[in-house]
PyMOL Python script that loads the backbone (N, CA, C, O; Angstrom):
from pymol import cmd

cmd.read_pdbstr("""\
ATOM      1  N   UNK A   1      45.881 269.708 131.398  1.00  0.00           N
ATOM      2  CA  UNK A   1      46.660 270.600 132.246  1.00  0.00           C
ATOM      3  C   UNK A   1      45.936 271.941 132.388  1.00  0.00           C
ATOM      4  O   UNK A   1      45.368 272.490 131.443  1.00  0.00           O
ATOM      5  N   UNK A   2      45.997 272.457 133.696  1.00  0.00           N
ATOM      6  CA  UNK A   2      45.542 274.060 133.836  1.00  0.00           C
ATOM      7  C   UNK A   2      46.424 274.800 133.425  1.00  0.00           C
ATOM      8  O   UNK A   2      47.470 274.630 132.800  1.00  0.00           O
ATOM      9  N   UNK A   3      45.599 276.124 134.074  1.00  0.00           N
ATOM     10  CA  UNK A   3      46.871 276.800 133.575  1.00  0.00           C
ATOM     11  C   UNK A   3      47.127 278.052 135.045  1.00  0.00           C
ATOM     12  O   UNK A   3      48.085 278.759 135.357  1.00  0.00           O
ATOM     13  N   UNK A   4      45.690 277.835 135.675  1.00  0.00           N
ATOM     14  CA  UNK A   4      45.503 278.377 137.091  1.00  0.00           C
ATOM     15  C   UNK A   4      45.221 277.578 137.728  1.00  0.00           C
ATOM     16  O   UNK A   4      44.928 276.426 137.408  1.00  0.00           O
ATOM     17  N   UNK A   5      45.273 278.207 139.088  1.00  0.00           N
ATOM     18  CA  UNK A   5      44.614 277.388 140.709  1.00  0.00           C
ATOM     19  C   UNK A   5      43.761 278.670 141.004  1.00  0.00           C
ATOM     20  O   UNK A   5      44.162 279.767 140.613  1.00  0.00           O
ATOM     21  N   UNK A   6      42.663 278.542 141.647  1.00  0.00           N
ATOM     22  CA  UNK A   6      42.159 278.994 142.069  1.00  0.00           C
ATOM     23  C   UNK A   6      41.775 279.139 143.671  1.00  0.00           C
ATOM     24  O   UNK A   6      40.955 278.400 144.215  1.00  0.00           O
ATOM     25  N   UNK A   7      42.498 280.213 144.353  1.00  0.00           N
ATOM     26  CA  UNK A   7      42.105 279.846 145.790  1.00  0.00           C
ATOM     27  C   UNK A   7      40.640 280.225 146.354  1.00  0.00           C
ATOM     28  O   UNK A   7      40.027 281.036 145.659  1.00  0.00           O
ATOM     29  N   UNK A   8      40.232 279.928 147.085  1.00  0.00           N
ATOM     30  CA  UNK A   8      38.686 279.985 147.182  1.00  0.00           C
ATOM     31  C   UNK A   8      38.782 279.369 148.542  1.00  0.00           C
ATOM     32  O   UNK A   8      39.608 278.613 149.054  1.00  0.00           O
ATOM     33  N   UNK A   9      37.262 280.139 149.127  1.00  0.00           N
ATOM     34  CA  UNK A   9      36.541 279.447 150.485  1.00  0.00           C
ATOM     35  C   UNK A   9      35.390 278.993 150.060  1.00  0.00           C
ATOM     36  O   UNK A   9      35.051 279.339 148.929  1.00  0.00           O
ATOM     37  N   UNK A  10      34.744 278.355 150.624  1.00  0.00           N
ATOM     38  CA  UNK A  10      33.339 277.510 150.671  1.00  0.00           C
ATOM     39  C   UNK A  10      32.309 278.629 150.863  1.00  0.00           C
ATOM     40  O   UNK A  10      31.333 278.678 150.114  1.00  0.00           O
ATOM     41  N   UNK A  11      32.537 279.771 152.100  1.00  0.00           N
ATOM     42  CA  UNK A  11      31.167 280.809 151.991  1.00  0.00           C
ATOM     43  C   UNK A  11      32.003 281.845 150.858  1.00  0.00           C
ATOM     44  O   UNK A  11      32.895 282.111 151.663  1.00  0.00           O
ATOM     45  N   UNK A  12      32.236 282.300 150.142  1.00  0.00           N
ATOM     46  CA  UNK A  12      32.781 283.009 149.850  1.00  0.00           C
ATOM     47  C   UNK A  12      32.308 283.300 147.878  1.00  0.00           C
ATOM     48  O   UNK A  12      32.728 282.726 146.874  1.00  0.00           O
ATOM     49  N   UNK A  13      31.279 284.444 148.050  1.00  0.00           N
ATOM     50  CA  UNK A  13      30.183 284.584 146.991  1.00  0.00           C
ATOM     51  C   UNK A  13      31.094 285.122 145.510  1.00  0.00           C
ATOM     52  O   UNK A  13      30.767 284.826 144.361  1.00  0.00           O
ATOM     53  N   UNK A  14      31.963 285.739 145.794  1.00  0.00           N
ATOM     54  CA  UNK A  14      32.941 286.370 144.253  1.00  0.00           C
ATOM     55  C   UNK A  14      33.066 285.053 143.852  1.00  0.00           C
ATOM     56  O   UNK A  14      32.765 284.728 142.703  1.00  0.00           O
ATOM     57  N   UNK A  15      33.559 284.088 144.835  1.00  0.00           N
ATOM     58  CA  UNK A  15      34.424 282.898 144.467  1.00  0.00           C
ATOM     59  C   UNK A  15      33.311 282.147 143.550  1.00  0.00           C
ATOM     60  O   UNK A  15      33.443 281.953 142.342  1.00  0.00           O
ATOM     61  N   UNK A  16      32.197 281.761 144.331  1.00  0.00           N
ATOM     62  CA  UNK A  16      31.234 281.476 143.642  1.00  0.00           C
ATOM     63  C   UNK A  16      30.827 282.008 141.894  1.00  0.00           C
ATOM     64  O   UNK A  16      30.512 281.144 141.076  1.00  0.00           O
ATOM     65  N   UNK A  17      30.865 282.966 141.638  1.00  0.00           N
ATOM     66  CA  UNK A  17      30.609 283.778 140.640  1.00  0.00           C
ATOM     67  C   UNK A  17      31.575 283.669 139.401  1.00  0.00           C
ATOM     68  O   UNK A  17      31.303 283.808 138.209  1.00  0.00           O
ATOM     69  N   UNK A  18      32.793 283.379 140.015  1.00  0.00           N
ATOM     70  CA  UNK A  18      33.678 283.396 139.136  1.00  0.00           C
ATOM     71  C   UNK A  18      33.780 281.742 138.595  1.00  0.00           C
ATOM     72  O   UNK A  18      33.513 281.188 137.528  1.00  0.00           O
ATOM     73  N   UNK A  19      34.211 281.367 139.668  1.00  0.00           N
ATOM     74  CA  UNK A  19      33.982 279.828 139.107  1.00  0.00           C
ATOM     75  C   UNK A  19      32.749 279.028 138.451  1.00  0.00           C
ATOM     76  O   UNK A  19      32.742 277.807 138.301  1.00  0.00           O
ATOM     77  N   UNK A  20      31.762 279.854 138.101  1.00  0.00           N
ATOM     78  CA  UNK A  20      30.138 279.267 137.742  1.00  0.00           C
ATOM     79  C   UNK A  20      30.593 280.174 136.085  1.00  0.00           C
ATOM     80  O   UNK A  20      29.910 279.956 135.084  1.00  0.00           O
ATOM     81  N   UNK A  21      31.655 281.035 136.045  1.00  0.00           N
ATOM     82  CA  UNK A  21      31.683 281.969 134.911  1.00  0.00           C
ATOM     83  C   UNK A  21      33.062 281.076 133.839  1.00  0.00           C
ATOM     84  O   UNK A  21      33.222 280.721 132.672  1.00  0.00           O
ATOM     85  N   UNK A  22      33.739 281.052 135.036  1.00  0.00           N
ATOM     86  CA  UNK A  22      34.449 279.756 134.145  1.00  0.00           C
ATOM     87  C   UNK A  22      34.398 279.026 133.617  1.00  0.00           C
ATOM     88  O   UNK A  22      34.959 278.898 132.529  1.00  0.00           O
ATOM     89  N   UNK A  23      33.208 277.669 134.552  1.00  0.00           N
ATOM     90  CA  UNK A  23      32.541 276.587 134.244  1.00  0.00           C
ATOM     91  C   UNK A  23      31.890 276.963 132.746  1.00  0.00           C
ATOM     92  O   UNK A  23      32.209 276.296 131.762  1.00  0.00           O
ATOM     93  N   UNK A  24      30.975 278.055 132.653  1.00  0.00           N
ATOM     94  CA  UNK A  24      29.769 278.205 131.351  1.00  0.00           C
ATOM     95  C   UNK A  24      31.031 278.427 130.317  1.00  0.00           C
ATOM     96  O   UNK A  24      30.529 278.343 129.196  1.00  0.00           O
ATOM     97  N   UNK A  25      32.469 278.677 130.185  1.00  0.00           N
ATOM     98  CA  UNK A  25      32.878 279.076 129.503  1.00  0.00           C
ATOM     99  C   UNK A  25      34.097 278.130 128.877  1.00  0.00           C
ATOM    100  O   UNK A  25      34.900 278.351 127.970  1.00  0.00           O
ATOM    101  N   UNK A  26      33.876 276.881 129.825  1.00  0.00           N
ATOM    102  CA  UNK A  26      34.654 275.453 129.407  1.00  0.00           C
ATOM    103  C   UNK A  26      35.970 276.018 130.219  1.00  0.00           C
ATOM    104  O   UNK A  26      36.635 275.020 130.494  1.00  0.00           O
ATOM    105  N   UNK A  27      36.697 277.320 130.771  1.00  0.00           N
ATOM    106  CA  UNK A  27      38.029 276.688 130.798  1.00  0.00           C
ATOM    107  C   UNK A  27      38.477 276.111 131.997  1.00  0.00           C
ATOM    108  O   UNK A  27      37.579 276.335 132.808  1.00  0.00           O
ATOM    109  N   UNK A  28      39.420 275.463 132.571  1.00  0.00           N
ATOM    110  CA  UNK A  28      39.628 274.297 133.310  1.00  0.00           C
ATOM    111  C   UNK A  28      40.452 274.836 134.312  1.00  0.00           C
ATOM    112  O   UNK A  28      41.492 275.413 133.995  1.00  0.00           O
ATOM    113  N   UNK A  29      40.138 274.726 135.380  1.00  0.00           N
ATOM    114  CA  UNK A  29      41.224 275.137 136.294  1.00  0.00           C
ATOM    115  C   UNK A  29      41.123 274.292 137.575  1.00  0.00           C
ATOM    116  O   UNK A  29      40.172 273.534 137.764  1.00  0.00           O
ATOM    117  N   UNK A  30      42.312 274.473 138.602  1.00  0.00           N
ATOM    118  CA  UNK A  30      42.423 274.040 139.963  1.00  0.00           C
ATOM    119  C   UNK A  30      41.587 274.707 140.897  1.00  0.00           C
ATOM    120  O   UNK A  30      41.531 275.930 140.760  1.00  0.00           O
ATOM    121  N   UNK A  31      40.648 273.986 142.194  1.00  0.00           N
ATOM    122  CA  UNK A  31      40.573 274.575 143.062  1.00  0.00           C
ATOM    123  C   UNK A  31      41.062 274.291 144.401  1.00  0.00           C
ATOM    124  O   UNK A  31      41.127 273.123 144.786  1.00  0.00           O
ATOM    125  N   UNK A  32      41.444 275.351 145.208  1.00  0.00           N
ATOM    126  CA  UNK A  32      41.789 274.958 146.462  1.00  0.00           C
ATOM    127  C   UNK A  32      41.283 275.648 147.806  1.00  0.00           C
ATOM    128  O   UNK A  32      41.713 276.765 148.094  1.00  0.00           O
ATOM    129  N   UNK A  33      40.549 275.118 148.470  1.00  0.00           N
ATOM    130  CA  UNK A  33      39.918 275.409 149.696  1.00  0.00           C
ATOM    131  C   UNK A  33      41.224 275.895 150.833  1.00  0.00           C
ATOM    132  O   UNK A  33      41.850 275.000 151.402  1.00  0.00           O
ATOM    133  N   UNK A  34      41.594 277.499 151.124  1.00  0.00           N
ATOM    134  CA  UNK A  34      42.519 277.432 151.687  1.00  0.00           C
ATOM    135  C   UNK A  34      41.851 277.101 153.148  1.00  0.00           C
ATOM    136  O   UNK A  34      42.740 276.919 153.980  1.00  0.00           O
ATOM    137  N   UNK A  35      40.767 276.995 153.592  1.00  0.00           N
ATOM    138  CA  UNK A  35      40.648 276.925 155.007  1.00  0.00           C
ATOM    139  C   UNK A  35      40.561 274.991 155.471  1.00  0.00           C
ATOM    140  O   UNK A  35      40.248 274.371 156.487  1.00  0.00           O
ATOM    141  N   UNK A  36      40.985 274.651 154.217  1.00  0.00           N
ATOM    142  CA  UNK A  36      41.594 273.250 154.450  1.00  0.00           C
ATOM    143  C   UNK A  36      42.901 272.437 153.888  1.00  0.00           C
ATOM    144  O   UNK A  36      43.275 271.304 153.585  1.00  0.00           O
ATOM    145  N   UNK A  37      43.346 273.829 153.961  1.00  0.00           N
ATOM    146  CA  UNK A  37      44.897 273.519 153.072  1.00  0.00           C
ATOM    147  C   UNK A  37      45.556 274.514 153.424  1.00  0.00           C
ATOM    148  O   UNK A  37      45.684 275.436 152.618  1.00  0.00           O
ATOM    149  N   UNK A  38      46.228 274.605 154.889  1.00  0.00           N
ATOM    150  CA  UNK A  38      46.747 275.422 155.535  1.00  0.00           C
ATOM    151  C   UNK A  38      48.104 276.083 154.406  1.00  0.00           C
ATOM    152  O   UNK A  38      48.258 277.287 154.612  1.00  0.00           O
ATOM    153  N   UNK A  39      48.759 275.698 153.653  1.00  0.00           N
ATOM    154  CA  UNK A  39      49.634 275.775 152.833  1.00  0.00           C
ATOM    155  C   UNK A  39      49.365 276.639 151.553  1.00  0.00           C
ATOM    156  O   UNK A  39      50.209 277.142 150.811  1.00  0.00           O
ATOM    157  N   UNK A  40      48.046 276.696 151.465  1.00  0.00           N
ATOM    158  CA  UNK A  40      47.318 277.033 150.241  1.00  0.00           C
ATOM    159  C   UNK A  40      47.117 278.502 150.985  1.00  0.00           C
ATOM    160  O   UNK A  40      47.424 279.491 150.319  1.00  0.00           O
ATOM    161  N   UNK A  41      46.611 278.697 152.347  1.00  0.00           N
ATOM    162  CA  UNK A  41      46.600 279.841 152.980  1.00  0.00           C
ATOM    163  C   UNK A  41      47.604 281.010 153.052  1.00  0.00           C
ATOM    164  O   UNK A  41      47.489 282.208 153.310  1.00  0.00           O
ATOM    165  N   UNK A  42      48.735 280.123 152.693  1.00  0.00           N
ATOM    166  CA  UNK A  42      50.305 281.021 152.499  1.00  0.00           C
ATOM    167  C   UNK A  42      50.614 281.658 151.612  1.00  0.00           C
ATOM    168  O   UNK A  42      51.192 282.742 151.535  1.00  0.00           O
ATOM    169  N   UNK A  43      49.996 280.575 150.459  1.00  0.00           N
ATOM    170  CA  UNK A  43      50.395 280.895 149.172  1.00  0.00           C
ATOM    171  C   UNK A  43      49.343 282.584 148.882  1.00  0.00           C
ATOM    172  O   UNK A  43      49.825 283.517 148.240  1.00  0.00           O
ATOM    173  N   UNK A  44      48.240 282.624 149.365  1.00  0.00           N
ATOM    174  CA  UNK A  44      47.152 283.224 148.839  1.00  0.00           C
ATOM    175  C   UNK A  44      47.993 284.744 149.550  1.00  0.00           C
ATOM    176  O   UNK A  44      48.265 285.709 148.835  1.00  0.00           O
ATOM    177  N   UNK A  45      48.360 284.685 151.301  1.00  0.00           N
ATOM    178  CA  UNK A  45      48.760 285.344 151.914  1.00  0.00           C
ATOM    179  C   UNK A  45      49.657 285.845 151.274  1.00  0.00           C
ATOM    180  O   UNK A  45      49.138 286.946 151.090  1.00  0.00           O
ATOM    181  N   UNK A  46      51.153 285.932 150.503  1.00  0.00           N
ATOM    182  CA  UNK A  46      52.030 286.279 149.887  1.00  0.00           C
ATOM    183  C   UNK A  46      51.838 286.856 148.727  1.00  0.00           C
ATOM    184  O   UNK A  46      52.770 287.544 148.310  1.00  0.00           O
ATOM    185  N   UNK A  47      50.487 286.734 147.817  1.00  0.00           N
ATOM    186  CA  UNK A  47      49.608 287.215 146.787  1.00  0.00           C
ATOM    187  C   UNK A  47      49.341 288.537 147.054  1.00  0.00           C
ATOM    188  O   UNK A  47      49.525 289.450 146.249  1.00  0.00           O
ATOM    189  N   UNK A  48      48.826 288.679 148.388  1.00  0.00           N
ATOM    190  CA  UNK A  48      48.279 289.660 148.654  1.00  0.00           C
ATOM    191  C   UNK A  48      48.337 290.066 150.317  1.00  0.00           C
ATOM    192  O   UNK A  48      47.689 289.993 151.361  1.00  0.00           O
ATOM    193  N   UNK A  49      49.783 290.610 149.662  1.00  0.00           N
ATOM    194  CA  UNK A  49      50.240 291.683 151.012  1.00  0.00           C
ATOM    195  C   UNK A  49      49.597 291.141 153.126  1.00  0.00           C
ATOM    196  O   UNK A  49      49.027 291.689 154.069  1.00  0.00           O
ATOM    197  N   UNK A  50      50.201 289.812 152.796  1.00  0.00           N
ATOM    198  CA  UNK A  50      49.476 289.409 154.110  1.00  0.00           C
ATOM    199  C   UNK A  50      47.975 288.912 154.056  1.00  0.00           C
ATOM    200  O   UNK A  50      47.640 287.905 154.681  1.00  0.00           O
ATOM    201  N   UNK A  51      47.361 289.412 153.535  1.00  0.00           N
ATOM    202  CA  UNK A  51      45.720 289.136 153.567  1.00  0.00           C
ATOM    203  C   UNK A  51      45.078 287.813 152.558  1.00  0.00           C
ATOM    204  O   UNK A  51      45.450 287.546 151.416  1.00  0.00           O
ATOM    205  N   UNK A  52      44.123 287.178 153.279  1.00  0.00           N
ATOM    206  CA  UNK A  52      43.992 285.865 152.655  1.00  0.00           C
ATOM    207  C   UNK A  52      42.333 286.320 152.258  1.00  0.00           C
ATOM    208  O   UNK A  52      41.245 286.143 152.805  1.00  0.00           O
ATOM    209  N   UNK A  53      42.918 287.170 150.682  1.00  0.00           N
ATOM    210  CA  UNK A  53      41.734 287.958 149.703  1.00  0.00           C
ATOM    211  C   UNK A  53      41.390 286.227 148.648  1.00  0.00           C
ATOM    212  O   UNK A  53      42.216 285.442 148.183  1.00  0.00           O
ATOM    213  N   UNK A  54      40.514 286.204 148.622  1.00  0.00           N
ATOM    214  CA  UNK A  54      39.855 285.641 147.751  1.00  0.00           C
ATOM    215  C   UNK A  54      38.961 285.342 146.929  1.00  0.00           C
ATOM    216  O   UNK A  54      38.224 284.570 147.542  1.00  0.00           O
ATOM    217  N   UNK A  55      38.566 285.484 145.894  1.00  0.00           N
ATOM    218  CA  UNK A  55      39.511 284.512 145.139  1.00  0.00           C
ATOM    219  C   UNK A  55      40.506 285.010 144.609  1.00  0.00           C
ATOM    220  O   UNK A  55      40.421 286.001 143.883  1.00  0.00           O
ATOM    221  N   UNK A  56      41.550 284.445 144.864  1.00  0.00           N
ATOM    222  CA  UNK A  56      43.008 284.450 144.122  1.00  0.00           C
ATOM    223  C   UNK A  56      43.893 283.124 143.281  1.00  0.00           C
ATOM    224  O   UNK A  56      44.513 282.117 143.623  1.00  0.00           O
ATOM    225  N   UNK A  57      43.480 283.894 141.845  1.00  0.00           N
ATOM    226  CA  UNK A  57      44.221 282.934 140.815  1.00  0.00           C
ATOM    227  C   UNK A  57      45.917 283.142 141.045  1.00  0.00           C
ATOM    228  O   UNK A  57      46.645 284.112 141.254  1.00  0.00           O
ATOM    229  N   UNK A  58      46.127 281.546 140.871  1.00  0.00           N
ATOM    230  CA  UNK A  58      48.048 281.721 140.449  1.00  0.00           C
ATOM    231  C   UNK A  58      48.157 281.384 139.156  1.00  0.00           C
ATOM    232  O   UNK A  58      47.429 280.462 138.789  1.00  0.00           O
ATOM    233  N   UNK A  59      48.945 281.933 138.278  1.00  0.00           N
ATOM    234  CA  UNK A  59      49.140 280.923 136.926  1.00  0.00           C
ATOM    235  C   UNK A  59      50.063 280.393 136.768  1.00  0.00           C
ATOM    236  O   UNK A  59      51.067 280.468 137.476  1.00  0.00           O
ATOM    237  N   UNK A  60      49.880 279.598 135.581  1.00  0.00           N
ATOM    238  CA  UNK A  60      50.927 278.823 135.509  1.00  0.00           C
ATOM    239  C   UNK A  60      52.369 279.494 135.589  1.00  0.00           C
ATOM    240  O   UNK A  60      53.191 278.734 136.102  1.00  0.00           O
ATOM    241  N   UNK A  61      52.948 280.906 135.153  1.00  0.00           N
ATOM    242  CA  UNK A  61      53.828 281.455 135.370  1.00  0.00           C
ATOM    243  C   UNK A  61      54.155 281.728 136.665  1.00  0.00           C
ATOM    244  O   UNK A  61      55.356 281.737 136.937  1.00  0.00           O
ATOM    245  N   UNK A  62      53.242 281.987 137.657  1.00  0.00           N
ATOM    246  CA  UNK A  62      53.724 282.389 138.932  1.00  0.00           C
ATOM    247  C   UNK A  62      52.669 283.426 139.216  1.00  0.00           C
ATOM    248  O   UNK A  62      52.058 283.509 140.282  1.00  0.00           O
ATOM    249  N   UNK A  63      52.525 284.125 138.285  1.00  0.00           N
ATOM    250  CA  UNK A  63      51.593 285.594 138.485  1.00  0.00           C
ATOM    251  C   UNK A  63      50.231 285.179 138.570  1.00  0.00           C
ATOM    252  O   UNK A  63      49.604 284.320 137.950  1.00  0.00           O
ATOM    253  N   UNK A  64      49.780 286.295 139.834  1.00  0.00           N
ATOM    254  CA  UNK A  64      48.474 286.260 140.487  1.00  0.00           C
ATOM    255  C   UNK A  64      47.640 287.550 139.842  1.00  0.00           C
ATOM    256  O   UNK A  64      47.948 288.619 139.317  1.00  0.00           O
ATOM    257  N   UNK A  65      46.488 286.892 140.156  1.00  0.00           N
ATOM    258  CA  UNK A  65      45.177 287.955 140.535  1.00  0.00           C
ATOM    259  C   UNK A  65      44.272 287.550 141.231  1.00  0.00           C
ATOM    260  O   UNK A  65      43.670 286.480 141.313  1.00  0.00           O
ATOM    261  N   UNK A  66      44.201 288.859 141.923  1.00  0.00           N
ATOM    262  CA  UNK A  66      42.999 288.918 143.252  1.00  0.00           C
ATOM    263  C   UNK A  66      41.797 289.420 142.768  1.00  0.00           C
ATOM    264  O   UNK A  66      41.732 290.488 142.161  1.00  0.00           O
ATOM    265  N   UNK A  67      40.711 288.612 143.036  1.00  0.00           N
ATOM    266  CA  UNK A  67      39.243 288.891 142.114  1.00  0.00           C
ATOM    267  C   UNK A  67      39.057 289.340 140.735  1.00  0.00           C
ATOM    268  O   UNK A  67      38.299 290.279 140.489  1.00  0.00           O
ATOM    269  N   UNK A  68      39.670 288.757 139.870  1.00  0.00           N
ATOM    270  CA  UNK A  68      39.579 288.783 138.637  1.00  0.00           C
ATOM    271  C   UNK A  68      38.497 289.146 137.929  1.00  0.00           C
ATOM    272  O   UNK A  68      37.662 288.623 138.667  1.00  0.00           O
ATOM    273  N   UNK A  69      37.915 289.596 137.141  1.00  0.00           N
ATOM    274  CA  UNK A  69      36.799 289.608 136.374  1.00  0.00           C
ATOM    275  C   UNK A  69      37.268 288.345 135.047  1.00  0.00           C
ATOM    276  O   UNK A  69      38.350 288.132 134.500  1.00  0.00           O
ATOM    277  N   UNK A  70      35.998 287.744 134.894  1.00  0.00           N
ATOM    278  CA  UNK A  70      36.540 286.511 133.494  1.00  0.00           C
ATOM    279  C   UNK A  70      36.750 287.457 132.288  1.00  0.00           C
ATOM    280  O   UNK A  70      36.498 286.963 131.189  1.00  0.00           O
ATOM    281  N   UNK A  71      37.168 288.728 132.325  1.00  0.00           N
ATOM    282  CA  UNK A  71      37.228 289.165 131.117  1.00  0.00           C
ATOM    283  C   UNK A  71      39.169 288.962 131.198  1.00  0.00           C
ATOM    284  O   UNK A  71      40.029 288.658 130.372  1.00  0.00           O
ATOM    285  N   UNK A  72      39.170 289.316 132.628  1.00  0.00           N
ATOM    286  CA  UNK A  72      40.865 289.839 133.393  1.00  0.00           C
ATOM    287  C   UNK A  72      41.601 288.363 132.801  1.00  0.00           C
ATOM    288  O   UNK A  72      42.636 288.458 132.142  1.00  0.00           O
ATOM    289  N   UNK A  73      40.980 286.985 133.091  1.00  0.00           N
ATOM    290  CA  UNK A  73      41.057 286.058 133.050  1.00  0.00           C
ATOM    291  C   UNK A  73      41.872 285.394 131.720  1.00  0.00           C
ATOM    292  O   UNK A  73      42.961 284.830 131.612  1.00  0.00           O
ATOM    293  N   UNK A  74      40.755 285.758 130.725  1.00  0.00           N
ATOM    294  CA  UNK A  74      40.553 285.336 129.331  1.00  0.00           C
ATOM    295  C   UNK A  74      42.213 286.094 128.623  1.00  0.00           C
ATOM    296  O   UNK A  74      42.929 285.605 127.749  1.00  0.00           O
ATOM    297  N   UNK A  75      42.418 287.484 129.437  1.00  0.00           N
ATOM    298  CA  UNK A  75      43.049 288.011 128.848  1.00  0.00           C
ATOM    299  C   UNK A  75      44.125 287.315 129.568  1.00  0.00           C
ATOM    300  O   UNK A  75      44.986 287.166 128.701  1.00  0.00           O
ATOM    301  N   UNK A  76      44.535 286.839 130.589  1.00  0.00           N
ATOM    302  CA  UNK A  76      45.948 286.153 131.006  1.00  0.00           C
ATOM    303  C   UNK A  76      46.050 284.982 130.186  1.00  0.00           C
ATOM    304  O   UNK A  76      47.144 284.715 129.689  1.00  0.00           O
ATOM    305  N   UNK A  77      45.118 284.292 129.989  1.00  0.00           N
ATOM    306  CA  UNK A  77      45.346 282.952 129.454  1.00  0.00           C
ATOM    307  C   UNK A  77      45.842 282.846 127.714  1.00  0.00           C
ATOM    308  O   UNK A  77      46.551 282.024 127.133  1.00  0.00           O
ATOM    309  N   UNK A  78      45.161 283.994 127.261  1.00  0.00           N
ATOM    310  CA  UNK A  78      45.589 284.538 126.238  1.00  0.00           C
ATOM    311  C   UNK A  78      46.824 284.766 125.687  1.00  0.00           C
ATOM    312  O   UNK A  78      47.345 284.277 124.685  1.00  0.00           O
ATOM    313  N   UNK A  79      47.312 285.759 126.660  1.00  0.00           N
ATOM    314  CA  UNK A  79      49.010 285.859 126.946  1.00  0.00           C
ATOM    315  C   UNK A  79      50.104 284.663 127.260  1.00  0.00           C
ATOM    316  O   UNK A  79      51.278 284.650 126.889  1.00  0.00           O
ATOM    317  N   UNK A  80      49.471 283.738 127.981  1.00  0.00           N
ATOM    318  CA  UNK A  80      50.364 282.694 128.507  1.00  0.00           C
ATOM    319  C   UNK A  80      49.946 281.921 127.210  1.00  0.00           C
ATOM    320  O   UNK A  80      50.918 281.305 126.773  1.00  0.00           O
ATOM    321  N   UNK A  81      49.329 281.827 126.795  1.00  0.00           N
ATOM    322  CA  UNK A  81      49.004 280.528 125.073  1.00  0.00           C
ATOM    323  C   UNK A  81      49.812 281.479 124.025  1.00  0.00           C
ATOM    324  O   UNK A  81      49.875 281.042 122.876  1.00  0.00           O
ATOM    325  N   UNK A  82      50.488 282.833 124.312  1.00  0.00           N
ATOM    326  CA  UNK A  82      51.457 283.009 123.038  1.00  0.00           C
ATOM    327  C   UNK A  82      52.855 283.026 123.439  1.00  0.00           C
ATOM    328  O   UNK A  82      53.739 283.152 122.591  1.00  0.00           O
TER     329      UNK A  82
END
""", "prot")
cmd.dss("prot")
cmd.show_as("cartoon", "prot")
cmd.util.cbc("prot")
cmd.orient("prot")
């Protein structure tokens, strides 16, 4: 089980960065291409005040962040495992 989704585009270089920072660091998450998951576009949109900013994590609680640093990351997952 995750514990995020990750919204993400295909050109889209943060997205890149973050998810290659994840990967080296084992933890596991969802991704979703919103420009092929019109639904996923909504979700990201409501995150952030209309604008489809990405990358934008959801967690498992509900609560987002828009371009996270894996430090921002480590520290949510942290919180949600106590």
């Amino acid at each position: 089980m995750t514990a995020f989704t990750m919204y993400t585009t295909p050109w889209c270089g943060y997205c890149h960065r973050l998810k290659g920072q994840l990967d080296r660091e084992g933890i596991p998450f969802e991704i979703v291409d919103i420009e092929q998951t019109p639904d996923a576009a909504q979700i990201v949109e409501s995150a952030n005040n209309g604008n489809q900013t990405v990358p934008t994590l959801v967690y498992s609680d509900g609560t987002a962040h828009t371009n996270p640093s894996l430090a921002q990351v480590k520290q949510k997952l942290e919180a949600l495992a106590s």
